[in-house]
Each structure stands twice: as structure tokens, then as C-alpha cells.
N, C-alpha and C positions, 0 to 999 in steps of 0.2 A: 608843842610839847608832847602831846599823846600820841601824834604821827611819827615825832623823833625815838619815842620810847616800844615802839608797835615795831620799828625797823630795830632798833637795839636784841629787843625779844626774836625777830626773824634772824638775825644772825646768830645768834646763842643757839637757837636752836640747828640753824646749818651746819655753824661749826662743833657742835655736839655728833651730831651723826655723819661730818663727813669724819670725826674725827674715830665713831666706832665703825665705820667703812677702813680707815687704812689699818685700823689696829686689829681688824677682822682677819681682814687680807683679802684684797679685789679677786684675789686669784678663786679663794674658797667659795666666794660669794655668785661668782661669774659661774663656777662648777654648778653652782645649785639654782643658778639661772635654768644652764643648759638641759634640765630636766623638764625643762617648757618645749613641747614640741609643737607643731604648727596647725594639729590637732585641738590642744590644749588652746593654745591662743587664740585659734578662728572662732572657738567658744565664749573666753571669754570677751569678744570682742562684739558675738552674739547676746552675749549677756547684758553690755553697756548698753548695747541700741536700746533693748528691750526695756533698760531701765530708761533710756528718755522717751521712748514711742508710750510707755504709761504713765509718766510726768506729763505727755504730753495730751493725754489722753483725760485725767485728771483735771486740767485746765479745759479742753472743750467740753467738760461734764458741766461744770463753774460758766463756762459763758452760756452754755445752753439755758441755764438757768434764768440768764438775762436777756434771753433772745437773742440772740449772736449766733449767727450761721456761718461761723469762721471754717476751712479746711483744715484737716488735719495736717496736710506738708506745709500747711503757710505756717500755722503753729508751731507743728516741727522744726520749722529754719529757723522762727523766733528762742524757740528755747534753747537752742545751740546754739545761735548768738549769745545769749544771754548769757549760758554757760561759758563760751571764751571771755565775754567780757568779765566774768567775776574771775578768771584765772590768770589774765592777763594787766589787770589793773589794781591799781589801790583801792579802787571803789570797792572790788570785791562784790558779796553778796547783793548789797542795795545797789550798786550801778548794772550789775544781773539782770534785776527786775526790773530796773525801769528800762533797759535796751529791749527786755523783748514785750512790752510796753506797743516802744515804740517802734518796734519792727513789726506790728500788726498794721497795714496802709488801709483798709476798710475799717466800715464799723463804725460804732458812737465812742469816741474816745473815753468819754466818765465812763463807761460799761466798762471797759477793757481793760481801764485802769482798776477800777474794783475789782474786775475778775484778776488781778494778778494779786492785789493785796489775798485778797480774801482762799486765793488757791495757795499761798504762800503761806498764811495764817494758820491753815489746816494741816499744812503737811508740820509747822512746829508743830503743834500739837500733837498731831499722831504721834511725830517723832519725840515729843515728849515723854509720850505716856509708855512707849515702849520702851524709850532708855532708862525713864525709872523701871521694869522691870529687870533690863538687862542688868543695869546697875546693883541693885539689891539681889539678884540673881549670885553677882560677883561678890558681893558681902557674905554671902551666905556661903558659898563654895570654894572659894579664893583665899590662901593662906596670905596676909596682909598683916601690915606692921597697925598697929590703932592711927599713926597720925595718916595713917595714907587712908583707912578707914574714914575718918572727919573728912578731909579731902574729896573724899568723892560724895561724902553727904552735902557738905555747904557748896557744891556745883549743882549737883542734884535740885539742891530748894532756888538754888540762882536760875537755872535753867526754869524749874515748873514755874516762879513767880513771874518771870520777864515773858513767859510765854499766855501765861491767865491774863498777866497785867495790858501786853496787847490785844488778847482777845476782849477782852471787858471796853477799854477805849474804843475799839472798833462800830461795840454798839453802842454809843455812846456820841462818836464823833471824833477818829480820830486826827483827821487833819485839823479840823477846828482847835484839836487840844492841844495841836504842835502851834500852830499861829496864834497863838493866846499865849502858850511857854513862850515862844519868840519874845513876845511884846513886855513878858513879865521880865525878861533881860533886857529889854530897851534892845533888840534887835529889831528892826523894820527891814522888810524887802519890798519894793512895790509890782516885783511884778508877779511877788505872789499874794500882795495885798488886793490885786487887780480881776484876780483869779476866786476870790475868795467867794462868791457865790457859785462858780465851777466847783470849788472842792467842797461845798455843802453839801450840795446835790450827790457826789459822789458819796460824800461822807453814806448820806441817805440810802443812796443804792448795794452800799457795802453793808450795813447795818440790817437793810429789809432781808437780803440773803439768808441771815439767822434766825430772822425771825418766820418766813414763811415760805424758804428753803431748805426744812431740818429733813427730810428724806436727802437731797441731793447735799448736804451736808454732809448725812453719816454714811453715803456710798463712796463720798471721795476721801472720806476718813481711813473707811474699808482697803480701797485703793492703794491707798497712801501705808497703812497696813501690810499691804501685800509688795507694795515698791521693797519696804525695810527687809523682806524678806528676802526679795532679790538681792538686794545689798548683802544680806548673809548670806545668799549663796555663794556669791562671787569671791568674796574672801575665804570661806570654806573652800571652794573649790580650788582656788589660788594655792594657799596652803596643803591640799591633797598634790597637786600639779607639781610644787616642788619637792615634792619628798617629806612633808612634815609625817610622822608617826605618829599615829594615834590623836587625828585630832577628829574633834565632832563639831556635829553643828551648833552644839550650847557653847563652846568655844570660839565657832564664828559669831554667835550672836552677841557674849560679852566683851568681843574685839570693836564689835561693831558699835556697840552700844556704850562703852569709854572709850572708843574712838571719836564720836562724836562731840566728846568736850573739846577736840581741836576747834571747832566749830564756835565757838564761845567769844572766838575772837573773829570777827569778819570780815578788818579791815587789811587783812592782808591776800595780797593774790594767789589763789587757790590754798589758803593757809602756811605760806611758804615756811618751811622752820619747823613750824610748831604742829605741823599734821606729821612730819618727820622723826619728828621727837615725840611727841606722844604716843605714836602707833611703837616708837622702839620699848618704849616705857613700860605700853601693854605688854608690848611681848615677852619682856622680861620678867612682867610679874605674873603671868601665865605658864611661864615655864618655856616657850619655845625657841628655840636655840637662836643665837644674833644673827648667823648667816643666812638662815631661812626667811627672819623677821627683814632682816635688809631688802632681800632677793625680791620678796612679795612688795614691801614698799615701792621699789624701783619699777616693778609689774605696774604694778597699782597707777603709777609716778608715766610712765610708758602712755598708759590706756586713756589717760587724764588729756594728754597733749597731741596724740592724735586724735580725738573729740574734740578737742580746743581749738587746733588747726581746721578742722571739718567745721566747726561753730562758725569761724573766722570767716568763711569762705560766702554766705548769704549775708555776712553783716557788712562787710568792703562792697557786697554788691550794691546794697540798698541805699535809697536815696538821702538815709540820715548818714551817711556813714563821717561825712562830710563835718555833721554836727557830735556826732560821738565821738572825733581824734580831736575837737573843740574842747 
């Protein structure tokens, strides 16, 4: 039922914006492409790496923590797997992390698994605490109707709660609390029942991280900080590239920052629909014009799938790949 209703929502949203695509006019839209020159694009294409070489950098901060002498390009290829697989699949976000999980082939597997919770953990949170600024930023500066005002409050308190509420579980024991909710629905699995001193342990290794890893905690916080700001670059810049007038960077950062309510939904690949339609949404209540707002999405849309493609490419190679088209 939730999976039939998540595909209902991705086509509402597709055919929302292909539908302010033709009534725009492909022709105006394509014009304000062509203000992209190959200059501009080898940039921002400089810009995406940079954003996954310090995602991925972020993560060997987190395994260092655990002893893990992992390379940074084996890393690398894991986290562009991970990234095509959450843009290519239903799994989306969580089938992300467990591919580049498992596209690490050394190592102590409990470690590696904790290091992806727990670098996963951090970056909601950074990315929490920023979009409640961006957000309130947007209240404050943003001429808004009151119900679209509440609107972005009760996402706002949905987002901060579901991001404390997993951080709290964590030290706490968070798989144990899933395999317990399991059991409280009379679900049984055995072969995660079988496992279940494996994911104690982990549970343990993810939890000591907070407790007597709070320096390397709050540098991949920092980190994670400074990624969002790459992220406002790139749409800032995008938007300069095609002709937007008068935009600034508090503009890229409150695009960025109710841009990421798309994000609220995970189980669609790469947010299909509803990143479409939400980024046209902002645009419109920022003021900048549909053609521009299309132009940059389809950029945006462009930059995504050749990253996706380049992800694609170490995960067909690896020895699980076999088990992840299973």
C-alpha cells in the first residue's frame, strides 16, 4: 500500500513539471540552458567530485576512529556505488548504504557497518541543524501565505525529531530496538535472529563512537558543515551560469535548505517527482522565473546521472554485484 502510494506521489509530481515544462516552452527553456558553456559545466562537474572526495573523506575520518585503514579510492568507488544505487532503485537512500557497506572487501565488517551508520547519522544531523537555519532564515525574509508558513514548521519539528530520535537509539542500541519492534509485531526473521549477537556488538561499537569519540565527532560535523556549503555553491553558481539576475548566496542557501524536504521521502529513486516539484515550488516562492528554475533542475538532473553512471561502473564490477541485482 505505501509502496503503491510513494509511486502515485512520483507521478503527480512528474507530471506536474513535465506539465510546467511544455506550458513554459522547451524552446525558452533550452535558450536558457544554452547560457551553460563548457567552462561553466567542467566547474560544476568540479564541484560534484569535490562534493563526494569530502563525503568521502568524512567516512575515512569515522573509520579511523575504529581503526580502519581503509584507502581513500576504495572508499571513493564505495560511495558512488552507493550513490547509483539509491538513484537507480526503490531502496533509494537505505539500499545506498548498505551497497557501500558492502562494497568495502577488507576490514572487520561490525566496524564498517557502524562507520556507515554512524557517518550517516552525523551528516542528518549537521544537515538538520542547518536547514533549520535556512528554513527560519526563509520565515523571516520570504513573503509566504501563513498555511505554507505552518507547512514548513511541522517538517521542520518532523525532520529535527526523527533525526534526535535516531541519534538517541543509537546510543542506546539501535538494531536491538529494531529486532525487539520486529518481535512486538510478531515479525520473526531467523536469519537476522541468528546474527543477533553480531549486531550487539555493533550496536556497541556505534554507541562507544559518541561516547569517546566526541572530538572526531564534532570535525565530521564541521565537515559535514562545510559539504552544505558546497551544496550552496553549486546551486548558486548554477543559477548565476544561467542568467538568474540578482541572486545571492542567502538565496542559494534557502533553496538548498527547502530543497531538502524532498529528502523526507527516501523511498523513491533519487527522489523521482517530488525533488522536481519541490525545487519548482521553491522557485516560485522565491521569485525566480519557471525557465530558469527548470533549466537549473534539468542541470542539476544532468550532473546527478552522470555520477550515477560513473557509481554504476565499480559496483557491476565487484564481486557482490551479483547479490545486489538479487
Amino acid at each position: 500500500m505505501k509502496h503503491n502510494i510513494l509511486k502515485i506521489m512520483a507521478l503527480i509530481g512528474m507530471g506536474l513539471f513535465l506539465f510546467l515544462f511544455i506550458k513554459t516552452g522547451p524552446r525558452e527553456i533550452f535558450v536558457t540552458l544554452k547560457e551553460l558553456t563548457l567552462i561553466h559545466i567542467l566547474i560544476l562537474f568540479a564541484l560534484r567530485f569535490l562534493y563526494f572526495a569530502l563525503r568521502t573523506l568524512n567516512w575515512k575520518m569515522v573509520l579511523a576512529a575504529y581503526q580502519e585503514r581503509i584507502s581513500f579510492t576504495v572508499l571513493l568507488r564505495a560511495r558512488l556505488a552507493g550513490y547509483a544505487v539509491g538513484n537507480v532503485t526503490p531502496a533509494a537512500k537505505i539500499g545506498s548504504e548498505v551497497v557501500r557497506a558492502l562494497m568495502i572487501g577488507g576490514g572487520d565488517k561490525k566496524r564498517i557497518t557502524a562507520s556507515v551508520v554512524v557517518d550517516k547519522t552525523v551528516e542528518l544531523l549537521s544537515t538538520a541543524c542547518l536547514v533549520t537555519v535556512g528554513v527560519l532564515t526563509a520565515l523571516a525574509t520570504v513573503s509566504m501565505e501563513g498555511y505554507q508558513r505552518l507547512i514548513f514548521l511541522f517538517l521542520l519539528i518532523l525532520l529535527i525529531s526523527a533525526v534526535v530520535f535516531l541519534y538517541r537509539k543509537q546510543k542506546k542500541g539501535l538494531f536491538l530496538w529494531l529486532i525487539d519492534g520486529l518481535k512486538k509485531l510478531k515479525l520473526k526473521f531467523k536469519f537476522i535472529e541468528k546474527r543477533r549477537d553480531s549486531l550487539t556488538e555493533t550496536d556497541s561499537l556505534i554507541s562507544r563512537f559518541y561516547v569517546k569519540h566526541k572530538s572526531d565527532f564534532l570535525r565530521v560535523c564541521f565537515l559535514y558543515g562545510l559539504l552544505y556549503a558546497l551544496w550552496v555553491m553549486e546551486i548558486y553558481l548554477t543559477l548565476v551560469f544561467v542568467g538568474t539576475p540578482d541572486i545571492s548566496l542567502l538565496t542559494g542557501f534557502v533553496l538548498v535548505s527547502i530543497g531538502n524536504f524532498a529528502n523526507l521521502v527516501p523511498a523513491l529513486p533519487a527522489g523521482l517527482g517530488l525533488y522536481e516539484i519541490s525545487y519548482v515550488s521553491v522557485f516560485v516562492l522565491l521569485g525566480v522565473p519557471i525557465p530558469i528554475g527548470l533549466a537549473v533542475i534539468l542541470t542539476r538532473r544532468g550532473l546527478s546521472l552522470f555520477w550515477t553512471g560513473i557509481g554504476l561502473i565499480p559496483m557491476l564490477k565487484s564481486s557482490y554485484a551479483q547479490v545486489l541485482r538479487d
